[in-house]
N, CA, C and O atoms as a GROMACS GRO file, in nm:
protein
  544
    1UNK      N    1   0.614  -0.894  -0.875
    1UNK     CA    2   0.545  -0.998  -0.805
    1UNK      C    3   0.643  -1.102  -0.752
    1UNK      O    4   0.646  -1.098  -0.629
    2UNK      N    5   0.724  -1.194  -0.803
    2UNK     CA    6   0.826  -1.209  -0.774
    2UNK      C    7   0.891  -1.151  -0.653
    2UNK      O    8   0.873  -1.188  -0.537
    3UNK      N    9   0.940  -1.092  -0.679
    3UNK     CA   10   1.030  -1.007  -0.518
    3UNK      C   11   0.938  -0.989  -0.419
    3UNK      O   12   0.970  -0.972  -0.301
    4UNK      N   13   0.807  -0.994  -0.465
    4UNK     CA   14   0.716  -1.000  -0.309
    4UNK      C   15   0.702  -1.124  -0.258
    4UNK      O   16   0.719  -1.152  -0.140
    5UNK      N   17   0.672  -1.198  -0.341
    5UNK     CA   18   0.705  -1.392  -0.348
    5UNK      C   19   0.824  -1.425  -0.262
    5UNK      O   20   0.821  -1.511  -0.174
    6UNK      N   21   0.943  -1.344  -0.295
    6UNK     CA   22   1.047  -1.371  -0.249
    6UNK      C   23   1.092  -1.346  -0.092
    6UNK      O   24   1.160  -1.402  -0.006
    7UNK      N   25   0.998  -1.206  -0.110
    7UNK     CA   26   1.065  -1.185   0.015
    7UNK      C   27   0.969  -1.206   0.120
    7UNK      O   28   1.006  -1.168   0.231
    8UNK      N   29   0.816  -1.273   0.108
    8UNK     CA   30   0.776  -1.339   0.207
    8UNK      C   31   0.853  -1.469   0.215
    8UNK      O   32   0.914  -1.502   0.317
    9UNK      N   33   0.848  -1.538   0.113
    9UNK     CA   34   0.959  -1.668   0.173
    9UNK      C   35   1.078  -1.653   0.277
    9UNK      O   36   1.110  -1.741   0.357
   10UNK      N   37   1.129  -1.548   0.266
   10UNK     CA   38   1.267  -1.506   0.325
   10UNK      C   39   1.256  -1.546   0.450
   10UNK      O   40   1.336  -1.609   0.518
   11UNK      N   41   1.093  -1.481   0.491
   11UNK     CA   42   1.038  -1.442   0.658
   11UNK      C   43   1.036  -1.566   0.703
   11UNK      O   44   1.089  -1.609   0.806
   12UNK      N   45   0.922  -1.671   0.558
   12UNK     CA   46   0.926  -1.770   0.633
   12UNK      C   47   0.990  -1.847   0.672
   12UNK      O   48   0.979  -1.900   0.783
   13UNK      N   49   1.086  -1.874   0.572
   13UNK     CA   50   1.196  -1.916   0.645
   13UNK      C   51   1.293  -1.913   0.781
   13UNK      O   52   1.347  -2.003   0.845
   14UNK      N   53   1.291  -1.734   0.799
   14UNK     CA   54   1.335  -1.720   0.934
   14UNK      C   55   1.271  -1.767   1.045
   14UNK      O   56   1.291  -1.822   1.154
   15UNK      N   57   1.180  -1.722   0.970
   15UNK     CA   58   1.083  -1.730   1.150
   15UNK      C   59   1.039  -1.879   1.164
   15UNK      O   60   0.973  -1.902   1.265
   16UNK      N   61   1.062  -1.982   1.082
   16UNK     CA   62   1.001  -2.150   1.081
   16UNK      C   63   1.178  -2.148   1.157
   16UNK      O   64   1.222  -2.153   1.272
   17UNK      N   65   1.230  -2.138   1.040
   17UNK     CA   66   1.398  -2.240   1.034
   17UNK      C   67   1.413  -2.160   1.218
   17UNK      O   68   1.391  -2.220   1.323
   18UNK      N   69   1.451  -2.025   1.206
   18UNK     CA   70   1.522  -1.944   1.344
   18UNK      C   71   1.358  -1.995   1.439
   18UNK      O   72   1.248  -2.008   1.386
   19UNK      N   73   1.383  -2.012   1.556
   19UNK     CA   74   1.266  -2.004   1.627
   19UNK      C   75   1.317  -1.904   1.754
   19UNK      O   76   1.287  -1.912   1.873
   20UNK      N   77   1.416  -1.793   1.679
   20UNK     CA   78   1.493  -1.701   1.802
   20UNK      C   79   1.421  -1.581   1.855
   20UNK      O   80   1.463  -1.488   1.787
   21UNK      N   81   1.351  -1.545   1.924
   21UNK     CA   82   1.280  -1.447   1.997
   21UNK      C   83   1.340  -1.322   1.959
   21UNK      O   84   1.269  -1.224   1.980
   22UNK      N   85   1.466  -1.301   1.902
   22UNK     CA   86   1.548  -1.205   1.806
   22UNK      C   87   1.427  -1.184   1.644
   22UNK      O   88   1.350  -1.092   1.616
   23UNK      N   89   1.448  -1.273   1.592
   23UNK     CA   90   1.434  -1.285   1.440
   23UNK      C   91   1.231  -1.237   1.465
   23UNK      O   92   1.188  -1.137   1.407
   24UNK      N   93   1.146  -1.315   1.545
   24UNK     CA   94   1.045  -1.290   1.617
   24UNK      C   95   0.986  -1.160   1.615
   24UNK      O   96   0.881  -1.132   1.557
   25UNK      N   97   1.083  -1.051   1.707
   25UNK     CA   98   1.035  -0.926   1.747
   25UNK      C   99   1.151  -0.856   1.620
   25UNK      O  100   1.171  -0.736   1.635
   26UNK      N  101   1.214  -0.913   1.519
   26UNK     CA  102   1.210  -0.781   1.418
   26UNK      C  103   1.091  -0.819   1.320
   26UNK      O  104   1.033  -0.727   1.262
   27UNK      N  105   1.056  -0.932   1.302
   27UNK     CA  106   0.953  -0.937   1.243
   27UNK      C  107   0.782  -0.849   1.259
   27UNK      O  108   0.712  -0.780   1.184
   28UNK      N  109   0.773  -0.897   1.392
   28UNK     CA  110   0.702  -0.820   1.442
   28UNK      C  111   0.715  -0.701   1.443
   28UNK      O  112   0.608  -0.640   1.434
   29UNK      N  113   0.848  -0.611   1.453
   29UNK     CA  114   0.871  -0.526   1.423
   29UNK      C  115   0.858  -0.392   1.281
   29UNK      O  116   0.845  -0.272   1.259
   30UNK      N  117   0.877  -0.554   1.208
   30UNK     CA  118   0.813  -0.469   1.063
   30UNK      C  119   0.690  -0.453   1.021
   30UNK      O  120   0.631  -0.373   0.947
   31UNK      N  121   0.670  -0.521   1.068
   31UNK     CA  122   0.482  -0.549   1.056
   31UNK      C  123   0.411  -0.435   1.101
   31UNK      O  124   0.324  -0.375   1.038
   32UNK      N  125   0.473  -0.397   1.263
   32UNK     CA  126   0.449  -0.279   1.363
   32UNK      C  127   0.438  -0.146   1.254
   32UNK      O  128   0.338  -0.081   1.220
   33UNK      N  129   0.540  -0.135   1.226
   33UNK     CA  130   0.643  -0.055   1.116
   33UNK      C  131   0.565  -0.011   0.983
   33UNK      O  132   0.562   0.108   0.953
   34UNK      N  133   0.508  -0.098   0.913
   34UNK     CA  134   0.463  -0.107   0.821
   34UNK      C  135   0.304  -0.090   0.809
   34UNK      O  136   0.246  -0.063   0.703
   35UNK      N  137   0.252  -0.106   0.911
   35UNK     CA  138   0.102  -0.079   0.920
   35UNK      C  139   0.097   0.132   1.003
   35UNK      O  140   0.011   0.216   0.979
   36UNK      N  141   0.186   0.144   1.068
   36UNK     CA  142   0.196   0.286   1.107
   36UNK      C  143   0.222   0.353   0.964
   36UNK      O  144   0.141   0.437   0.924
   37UNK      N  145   0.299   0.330   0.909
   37UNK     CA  146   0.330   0.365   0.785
   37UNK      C  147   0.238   0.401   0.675
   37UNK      O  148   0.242   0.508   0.614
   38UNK      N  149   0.116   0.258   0.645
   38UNK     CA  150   0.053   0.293   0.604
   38UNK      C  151  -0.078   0.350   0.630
   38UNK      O  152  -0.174   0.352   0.553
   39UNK      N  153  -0.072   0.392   0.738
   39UNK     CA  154  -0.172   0.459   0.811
   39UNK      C  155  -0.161   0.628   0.814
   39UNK      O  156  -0.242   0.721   0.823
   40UNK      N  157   0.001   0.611   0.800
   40UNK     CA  158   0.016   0.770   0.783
   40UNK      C  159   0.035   0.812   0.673
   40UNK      O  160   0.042   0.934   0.660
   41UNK      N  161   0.049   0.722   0.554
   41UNK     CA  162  -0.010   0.722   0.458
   41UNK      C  163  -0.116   0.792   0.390
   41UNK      O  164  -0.122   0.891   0.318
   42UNK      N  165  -0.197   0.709   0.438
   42UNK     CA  166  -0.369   0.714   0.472
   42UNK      C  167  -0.420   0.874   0.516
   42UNK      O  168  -0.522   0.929   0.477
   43UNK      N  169  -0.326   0.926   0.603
   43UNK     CA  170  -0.369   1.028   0.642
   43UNK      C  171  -0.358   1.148   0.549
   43UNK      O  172  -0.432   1.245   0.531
   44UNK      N  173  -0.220   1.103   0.487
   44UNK     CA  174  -0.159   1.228   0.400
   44UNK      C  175  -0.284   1.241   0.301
   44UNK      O  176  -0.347   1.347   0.293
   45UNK      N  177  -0.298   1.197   0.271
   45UNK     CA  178  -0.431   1.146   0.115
   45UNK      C  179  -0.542   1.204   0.171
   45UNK      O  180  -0.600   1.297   0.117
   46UNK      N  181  -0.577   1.150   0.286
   46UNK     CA  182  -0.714   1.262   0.361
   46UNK      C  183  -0.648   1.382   0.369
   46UNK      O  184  -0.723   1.448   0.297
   47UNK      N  185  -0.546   1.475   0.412
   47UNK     CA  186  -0.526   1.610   0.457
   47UNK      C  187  -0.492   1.623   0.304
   47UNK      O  188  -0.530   1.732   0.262
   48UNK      N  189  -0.431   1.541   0.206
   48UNK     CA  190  -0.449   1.618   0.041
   48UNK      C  191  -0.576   1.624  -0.020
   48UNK      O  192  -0.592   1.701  -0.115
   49UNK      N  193  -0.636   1.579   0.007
   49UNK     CA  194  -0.779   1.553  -0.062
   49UNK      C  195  -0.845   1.646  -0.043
   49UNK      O  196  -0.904   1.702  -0.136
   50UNK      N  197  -0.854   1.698   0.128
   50UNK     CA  198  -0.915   1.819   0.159
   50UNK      C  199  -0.850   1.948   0.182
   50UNK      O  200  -0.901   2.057   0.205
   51UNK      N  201  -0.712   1.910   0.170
   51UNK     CA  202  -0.685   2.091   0.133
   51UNK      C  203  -0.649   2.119   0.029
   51UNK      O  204  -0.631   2.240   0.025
   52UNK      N  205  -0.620   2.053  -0.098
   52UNK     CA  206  -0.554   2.091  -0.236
   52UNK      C  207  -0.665   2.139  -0.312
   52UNK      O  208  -0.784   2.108  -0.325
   53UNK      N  209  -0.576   2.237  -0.366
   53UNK     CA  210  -0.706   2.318  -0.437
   53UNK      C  211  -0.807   2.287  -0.552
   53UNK      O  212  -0.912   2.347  -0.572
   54UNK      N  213  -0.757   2.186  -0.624
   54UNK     CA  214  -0.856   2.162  -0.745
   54UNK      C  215  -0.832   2.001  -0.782
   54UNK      O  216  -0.761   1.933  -0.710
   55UNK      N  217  -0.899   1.945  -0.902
   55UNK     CA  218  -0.968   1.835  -0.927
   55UNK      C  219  -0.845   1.722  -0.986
   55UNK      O  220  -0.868   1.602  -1.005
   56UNK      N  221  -0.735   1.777  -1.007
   56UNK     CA  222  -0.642   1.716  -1.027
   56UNK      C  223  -0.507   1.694  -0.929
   56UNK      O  224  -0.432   1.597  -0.917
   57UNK      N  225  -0.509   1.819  -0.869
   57UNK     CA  226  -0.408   1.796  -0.747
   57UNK      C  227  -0.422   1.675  -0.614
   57UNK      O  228  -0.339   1.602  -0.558
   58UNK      N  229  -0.614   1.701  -0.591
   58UNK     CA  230  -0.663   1.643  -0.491
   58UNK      C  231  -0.668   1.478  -0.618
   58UNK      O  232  -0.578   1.418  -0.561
   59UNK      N  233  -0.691   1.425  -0.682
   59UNK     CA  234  -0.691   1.327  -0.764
   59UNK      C  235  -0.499   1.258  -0.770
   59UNK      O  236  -0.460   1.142  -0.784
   60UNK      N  237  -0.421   1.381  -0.755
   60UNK     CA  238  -0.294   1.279  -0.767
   60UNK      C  239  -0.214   1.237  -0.575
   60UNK      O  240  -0.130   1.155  -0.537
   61UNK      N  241  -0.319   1.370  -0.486
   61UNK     CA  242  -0.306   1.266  -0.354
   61UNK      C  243  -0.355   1.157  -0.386
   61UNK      O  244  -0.270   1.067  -0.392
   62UNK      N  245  -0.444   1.131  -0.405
   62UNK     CA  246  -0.563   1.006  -0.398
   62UNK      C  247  -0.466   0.908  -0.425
   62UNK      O  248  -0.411   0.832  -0.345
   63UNK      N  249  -0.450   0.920  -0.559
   63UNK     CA  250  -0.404   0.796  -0.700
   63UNK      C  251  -0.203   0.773  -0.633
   63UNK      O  252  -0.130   0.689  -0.685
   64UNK      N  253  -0.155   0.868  -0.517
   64UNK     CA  254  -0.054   0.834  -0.497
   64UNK      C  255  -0.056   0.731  -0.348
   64UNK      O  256  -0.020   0.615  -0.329
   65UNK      N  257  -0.111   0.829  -0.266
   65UNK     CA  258  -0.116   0.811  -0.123
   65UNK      C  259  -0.171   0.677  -0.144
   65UNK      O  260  -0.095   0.581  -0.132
   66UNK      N  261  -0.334   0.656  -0.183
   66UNK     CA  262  -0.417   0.519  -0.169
   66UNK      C  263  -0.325   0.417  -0.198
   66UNK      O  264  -0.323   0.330  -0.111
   67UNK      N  265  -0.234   0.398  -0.312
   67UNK     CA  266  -0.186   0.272  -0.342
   67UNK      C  267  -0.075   0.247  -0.228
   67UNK      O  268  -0.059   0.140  -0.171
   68UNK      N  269   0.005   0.377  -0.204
   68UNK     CA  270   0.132   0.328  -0.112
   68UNK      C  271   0.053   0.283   0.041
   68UNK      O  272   0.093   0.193   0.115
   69UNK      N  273  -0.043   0.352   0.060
   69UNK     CA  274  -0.076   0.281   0.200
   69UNK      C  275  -0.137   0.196   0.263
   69UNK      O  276  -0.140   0.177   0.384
   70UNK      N  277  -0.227   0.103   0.114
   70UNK     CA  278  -0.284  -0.040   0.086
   70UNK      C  279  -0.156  -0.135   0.046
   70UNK      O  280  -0.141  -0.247   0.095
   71UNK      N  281  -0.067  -0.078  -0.049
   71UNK     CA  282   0.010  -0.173  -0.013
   71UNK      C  283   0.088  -0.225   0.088
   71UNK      O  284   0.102  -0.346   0.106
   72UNK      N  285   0.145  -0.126   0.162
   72UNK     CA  286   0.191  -0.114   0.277
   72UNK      C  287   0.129  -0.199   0.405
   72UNK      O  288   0.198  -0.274   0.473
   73UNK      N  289  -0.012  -0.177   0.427
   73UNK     CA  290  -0.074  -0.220   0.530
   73UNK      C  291  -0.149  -0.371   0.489
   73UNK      O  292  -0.213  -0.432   0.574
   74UNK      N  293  -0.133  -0.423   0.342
   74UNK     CA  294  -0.149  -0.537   0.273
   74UNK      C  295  -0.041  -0.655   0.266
   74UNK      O  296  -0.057  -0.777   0.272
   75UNK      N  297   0.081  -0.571   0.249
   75UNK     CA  298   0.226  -0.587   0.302
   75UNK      C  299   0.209  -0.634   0.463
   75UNK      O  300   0.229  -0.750   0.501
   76UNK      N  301   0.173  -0.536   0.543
   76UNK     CA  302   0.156  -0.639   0.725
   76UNK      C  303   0.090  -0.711   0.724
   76UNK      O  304   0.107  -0.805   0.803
   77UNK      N  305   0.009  -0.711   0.663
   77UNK     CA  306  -0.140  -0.873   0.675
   77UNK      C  307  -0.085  -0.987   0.680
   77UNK      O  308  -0.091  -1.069   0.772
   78UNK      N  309   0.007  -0.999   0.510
   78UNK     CA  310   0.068  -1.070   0.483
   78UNK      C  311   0.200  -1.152   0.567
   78UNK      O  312   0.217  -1.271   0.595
   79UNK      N  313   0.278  -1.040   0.590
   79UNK     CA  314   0.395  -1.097   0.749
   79UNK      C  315   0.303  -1.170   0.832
   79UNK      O  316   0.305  -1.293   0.845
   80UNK      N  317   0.191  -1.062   0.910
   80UNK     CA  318   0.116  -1.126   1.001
   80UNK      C  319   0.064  -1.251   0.989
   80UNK      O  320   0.055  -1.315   1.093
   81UNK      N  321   0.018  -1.315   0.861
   81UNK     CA  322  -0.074  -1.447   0.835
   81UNK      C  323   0.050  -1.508   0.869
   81UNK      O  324   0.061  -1.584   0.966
   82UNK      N  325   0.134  -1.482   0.801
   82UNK     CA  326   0.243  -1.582   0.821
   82UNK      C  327   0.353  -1.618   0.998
   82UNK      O  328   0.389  -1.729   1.038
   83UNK      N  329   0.375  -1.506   1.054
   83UNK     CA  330   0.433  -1.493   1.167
   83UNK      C  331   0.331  -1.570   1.303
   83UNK      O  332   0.373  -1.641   1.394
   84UNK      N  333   0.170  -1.519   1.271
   84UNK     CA  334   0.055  -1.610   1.380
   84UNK      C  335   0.064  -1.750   1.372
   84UNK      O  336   0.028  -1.820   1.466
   85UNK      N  337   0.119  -1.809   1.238
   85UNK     CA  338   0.091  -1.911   1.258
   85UNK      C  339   0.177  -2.025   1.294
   85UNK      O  340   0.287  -2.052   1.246
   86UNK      N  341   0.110  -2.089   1.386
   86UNK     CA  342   0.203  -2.179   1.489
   86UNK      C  343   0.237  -2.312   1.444
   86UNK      O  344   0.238  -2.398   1.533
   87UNK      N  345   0.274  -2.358   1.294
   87UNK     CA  346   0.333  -2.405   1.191
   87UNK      C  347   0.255  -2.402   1.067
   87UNK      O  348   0.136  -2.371   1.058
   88UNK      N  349   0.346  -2.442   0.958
   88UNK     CA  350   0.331  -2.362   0.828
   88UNK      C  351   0.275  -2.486   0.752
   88UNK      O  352   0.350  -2.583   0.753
   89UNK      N  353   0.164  -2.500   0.690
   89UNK     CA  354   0.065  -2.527   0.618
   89UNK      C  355   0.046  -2.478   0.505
   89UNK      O  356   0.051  -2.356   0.494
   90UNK      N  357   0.015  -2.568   0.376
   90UNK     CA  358  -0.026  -2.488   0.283
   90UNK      C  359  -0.130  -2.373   0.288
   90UNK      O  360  -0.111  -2.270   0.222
   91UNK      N  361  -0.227  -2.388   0.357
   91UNK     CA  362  -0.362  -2.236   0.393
   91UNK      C  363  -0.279  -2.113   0.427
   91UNK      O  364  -0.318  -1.998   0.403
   92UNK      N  365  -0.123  -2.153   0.504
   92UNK     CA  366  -0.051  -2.034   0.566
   92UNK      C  367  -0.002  -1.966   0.437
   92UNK      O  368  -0.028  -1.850   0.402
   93UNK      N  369   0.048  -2.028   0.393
   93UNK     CA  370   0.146  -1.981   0.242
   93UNK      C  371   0.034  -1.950   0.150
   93UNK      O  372   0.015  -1.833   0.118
   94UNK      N  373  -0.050  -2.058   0.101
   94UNK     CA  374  -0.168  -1.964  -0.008
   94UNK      C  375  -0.218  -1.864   0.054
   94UNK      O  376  -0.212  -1.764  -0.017
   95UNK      N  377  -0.274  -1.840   0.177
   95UNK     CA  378  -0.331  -1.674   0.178
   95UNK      C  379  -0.253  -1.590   0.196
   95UNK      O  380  -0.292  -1.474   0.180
   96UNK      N  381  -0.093  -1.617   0.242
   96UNK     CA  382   0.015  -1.452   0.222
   96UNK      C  383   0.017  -1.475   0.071
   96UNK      O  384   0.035  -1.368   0.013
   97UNK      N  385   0.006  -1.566  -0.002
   97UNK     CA  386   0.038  -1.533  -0.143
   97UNK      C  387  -0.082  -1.463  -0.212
   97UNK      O  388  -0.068  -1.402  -0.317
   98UNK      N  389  -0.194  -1.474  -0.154
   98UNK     CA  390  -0.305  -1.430  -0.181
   98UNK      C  391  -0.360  -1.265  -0.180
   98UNK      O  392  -0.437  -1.194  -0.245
   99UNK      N  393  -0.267  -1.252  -0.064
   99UNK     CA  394  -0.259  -1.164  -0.011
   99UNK      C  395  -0.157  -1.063  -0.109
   99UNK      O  396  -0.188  -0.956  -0.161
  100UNK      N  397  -0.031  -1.132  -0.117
  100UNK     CA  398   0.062  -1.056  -0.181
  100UNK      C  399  -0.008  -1.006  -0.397
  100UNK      O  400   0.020  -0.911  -0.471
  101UNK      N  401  -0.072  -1.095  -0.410
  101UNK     CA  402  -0.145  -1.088  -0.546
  101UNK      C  403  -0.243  -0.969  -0.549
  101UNK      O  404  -0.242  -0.893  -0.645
  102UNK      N  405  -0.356  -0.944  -0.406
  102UNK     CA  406  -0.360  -0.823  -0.448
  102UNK      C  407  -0.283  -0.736  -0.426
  102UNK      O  408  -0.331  -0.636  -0.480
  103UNK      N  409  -0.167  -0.705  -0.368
  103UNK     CA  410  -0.085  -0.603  -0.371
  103UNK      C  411  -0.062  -0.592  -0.500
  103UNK      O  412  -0.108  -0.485  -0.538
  104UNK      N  413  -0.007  -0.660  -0.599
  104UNK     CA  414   0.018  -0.635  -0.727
  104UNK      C  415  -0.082  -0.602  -0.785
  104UNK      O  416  -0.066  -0.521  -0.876
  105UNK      N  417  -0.197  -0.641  -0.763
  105UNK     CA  418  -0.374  -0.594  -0.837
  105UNK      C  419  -0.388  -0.465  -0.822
  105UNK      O  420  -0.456  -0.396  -0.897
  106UNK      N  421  -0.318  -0.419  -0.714
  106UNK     CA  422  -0.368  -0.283  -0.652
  106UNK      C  423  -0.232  -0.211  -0.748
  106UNK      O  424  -0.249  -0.132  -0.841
  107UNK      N  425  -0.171  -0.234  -0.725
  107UNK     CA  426   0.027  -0.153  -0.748
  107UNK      C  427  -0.052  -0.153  -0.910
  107UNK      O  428  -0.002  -0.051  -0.957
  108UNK      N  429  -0.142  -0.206  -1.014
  108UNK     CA  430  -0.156  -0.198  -1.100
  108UNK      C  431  -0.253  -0.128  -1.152
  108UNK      O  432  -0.250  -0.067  -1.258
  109UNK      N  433  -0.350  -0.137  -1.070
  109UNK     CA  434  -0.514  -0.081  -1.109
  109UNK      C  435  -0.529   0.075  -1.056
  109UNK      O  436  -0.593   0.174  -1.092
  110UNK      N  437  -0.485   0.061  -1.006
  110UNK     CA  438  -0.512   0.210  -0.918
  110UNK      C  439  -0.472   0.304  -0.962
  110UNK      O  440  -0.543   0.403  -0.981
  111UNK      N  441  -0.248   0.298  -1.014
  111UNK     CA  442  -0.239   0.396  -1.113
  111UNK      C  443  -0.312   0.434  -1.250
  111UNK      O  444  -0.320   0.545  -1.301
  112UNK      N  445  -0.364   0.314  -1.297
  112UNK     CA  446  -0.464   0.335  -1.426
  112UNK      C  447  -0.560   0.390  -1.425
  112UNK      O  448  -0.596   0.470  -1.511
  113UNK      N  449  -0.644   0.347  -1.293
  113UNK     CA  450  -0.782   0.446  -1.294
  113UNK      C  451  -0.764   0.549  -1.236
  113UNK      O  452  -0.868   0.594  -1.188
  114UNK      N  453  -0.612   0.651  -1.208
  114UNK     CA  454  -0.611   0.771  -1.140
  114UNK      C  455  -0.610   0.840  -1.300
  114UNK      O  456  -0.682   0.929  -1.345
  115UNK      N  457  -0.471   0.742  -1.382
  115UNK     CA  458  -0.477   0.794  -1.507
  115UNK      C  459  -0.610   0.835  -1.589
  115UNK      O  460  -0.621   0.943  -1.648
  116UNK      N  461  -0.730   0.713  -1.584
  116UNK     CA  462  -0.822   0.757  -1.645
  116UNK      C  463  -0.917   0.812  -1.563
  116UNK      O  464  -1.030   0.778  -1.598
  117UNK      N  465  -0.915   0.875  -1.478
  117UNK     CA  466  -1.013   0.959  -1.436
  117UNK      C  467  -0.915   1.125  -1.445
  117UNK      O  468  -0.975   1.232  -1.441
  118UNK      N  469  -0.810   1.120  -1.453
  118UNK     CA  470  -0.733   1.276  -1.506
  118UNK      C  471  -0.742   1.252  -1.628
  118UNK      O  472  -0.691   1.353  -1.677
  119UNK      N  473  -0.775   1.182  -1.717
  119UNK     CA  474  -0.809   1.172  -1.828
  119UNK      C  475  -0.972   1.228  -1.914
  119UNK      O  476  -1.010   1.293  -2.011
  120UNK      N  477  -1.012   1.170  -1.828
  120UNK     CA  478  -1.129   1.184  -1.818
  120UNK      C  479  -1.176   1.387  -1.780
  120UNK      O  480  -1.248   1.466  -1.842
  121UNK      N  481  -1.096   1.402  -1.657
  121UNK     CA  482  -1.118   1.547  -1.619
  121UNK      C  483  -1.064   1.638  -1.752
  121UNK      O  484  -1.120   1.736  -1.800
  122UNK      N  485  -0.971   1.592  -1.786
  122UNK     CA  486  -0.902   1.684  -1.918
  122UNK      C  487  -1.013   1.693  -2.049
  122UNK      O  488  -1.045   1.792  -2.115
  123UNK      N  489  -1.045   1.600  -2.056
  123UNK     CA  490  -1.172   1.592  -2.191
  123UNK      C  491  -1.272   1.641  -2.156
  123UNK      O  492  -1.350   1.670  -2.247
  124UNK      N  493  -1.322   1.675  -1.995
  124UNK     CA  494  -1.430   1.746  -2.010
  124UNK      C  495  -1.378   1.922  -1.951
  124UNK      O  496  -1.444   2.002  -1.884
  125UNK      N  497  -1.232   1.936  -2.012
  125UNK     CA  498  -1.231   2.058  -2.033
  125UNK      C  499  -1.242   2.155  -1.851
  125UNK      O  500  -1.274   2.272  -1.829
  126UNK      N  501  -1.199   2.044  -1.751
  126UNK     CA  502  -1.174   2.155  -1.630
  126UNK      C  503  -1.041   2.196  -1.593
  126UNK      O  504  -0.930   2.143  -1.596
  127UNK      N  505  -1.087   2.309  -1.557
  127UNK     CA  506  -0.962   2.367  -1.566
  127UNK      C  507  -0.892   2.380  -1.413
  127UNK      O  508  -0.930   2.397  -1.297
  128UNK      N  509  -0.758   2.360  -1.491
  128UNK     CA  510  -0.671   2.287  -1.350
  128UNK      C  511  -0.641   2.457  -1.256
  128UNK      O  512  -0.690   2.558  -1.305
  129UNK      N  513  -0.562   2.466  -1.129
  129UNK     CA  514  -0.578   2.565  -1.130
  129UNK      C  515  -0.451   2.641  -1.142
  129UNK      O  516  -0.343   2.590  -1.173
  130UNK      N  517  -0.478   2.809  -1.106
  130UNK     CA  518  -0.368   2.870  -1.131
  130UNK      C  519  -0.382   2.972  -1.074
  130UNK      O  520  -0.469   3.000  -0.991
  131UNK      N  521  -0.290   3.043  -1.116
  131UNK     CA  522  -0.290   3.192  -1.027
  131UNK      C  523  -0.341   3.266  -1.123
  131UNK      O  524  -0.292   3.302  -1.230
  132UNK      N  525  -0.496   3.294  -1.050
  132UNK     CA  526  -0.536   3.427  -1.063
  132UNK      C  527  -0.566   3.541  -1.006
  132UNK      O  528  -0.518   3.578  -0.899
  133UNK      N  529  -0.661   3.616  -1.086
  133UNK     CA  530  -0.627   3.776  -0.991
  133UNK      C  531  -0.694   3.778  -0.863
  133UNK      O  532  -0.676   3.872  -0.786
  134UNK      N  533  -0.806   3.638  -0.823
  134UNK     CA  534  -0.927   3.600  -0.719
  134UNK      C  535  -0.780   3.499  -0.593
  134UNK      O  536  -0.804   3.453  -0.482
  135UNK      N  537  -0.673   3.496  -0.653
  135UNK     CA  538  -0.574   3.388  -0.634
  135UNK      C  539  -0.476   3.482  -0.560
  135UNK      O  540  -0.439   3.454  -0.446
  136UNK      N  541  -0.424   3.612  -0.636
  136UNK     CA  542  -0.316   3.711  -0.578
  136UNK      C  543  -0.319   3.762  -0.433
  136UNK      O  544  -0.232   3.839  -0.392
   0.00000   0.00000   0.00000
């Protein structure tokens, strides 16, 4: 949490302190960057979900893809609140920080409930898959 703390400050700083049409469009740039990203993300998790063969494979797209591409595209919100705005206000800084908090909500919750729902699949005894002779 921290280093996300940190490294929105970084931005803001550039982009308040620099007012250089340089510092500007890499910002914008990452933002660009970072929302494609997690979009293709997004996609991988849909094309795993629906082509992997059973209840745990399609469960560790989910529990991988979902978090990297909410954070990711939670990650641009955050640049963005901060880069739109045409000076910096406390409302600017509490909602990227707001913003950056659920990233950590998410970076936390999500691996747990992938854990307990493969947890969950194991106790009720389904079986993962494998090669069989319906398989050869």
């Amino acid at each position: 949490m921290v280093v996300n703390i940190l490294i929105i400050l970084l931005f803001v700083l550039s982009s308040n302190l620099f007012h250089h049409p340089l510092i500007t469009t890499v910002i914008n740039g990452i933002i660009i960057l970072s929302l494609l990203a997690g979009l293709l993300f997004f996609f991988g998790t849909c094309i795993g979900i629906l082509r992997f063969p059973d209840f745990f494979t399609r469960l560790h797209a989910a529990g991988k893809g979902d978090t990297l591409s909410t954070i990711l595209i939670l990650f641009a919100c955050s640049l963005y609140a901060i880069n739109s705005a045409h000076h910096l206000d406390k409302t600017t800084i509490l909602s990227a920080l707001k913003i950056l908090l659920i990233i950590n909500f998410i970076f936390i919750g999500s691996p747990t409930a992938t854990h307990a729902l493969m947890e969950a699949g194991d106790n009720s005894e389904v079986d993962p898959w494998g090669e069989t002779e319906s398989n050869k």
